[in-house]
N, C-alpha and C positions, 0 to 999 in steps of 0.2 A: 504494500500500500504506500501511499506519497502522502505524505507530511507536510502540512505548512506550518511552521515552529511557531510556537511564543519565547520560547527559552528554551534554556540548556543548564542544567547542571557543571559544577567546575569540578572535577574531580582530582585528586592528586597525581594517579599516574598521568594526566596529562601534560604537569609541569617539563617532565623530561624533553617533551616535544618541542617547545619552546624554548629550553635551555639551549639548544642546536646539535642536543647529543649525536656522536657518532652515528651507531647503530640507527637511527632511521633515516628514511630516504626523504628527501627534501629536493619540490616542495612537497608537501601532503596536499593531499585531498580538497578540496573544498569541503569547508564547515568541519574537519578533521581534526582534533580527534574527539570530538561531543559525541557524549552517549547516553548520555541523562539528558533528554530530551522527552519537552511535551508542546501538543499542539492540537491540532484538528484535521481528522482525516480530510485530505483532500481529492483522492481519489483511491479505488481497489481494484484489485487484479481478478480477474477469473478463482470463483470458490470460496472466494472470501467471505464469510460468513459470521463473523463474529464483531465487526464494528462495521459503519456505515458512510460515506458522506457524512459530515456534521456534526459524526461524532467528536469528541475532545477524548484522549487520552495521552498516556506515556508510556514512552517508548522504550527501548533499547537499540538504538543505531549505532553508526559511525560516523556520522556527517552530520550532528545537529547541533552545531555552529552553523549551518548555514540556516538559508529558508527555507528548504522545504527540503526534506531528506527519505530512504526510503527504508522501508520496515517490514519484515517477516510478519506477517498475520499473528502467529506466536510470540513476538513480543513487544505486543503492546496489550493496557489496561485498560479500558476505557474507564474513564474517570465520572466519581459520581455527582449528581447539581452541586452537591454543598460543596465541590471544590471549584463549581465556577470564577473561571477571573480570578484563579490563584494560583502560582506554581506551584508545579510537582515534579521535581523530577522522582521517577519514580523508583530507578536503577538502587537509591539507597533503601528502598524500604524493599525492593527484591532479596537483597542481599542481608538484609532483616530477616524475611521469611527464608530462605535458604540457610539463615543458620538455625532459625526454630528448626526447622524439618529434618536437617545432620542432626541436630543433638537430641532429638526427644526430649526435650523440655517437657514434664509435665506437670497440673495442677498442683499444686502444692510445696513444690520445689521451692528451692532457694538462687536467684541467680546475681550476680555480681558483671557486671560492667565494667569493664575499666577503657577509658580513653575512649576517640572516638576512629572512622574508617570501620576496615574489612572485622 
């Protein structure tokens, strides 16, 4: 599906890209390396079935630094009214529930936090 962005998440591994490390190729991509991106679907591909035209959700790209980027049917969320007209990138709270789901966290537990990222 195609993307037209309202934003993009910053992420940390992104700084390396901008430092002019080595290791990648330069230039990048347009809108590269944004991946916490949200916006509104702007158009779908064949089978797509799970969001629409007009929906809003967030994504998982690689180009949402730019305006309008494109997206795996699988990873995006369609976002619900009460987050209208609000960002989200949504890659941080993915990565939230992927570690609920590794660790079996269950009711009654005790859980500790420390610092923030992965």
């Amino acid at each position: 599906m195609r993307l037209k962005l309202q934003g993009c998440g910053l992420c940390a591994s992104n700084i390396p890209v901008w430092e002019g490390r080595d290791w990648f190729s330069y230039p990048v991509a347009a809108g590269n390396p944004g991946h916490e991106g949200w916006g509104v679907v702007d158009a779908v591909g064949e089978g797509v079935t799970n969001v629409a035209p007009g929906d809003r959700v967030a994504a998982l790209s690689y180009n949402a630094y730019a305006a309008y980027d494109l997206a795996d049917a699988d990873k995006v969320v369609k976002l619900p009214e009460a987050l209208a007209d609000k960002p989200f990138p949504g890659e941080p709270l993915g990565c939230a529930m992927n570690i609920f789901k590794r660790s079996e966290i269950q009711a009654g537990q005790t859980v500790a936090i420390l610092g923030i990222g992965f």
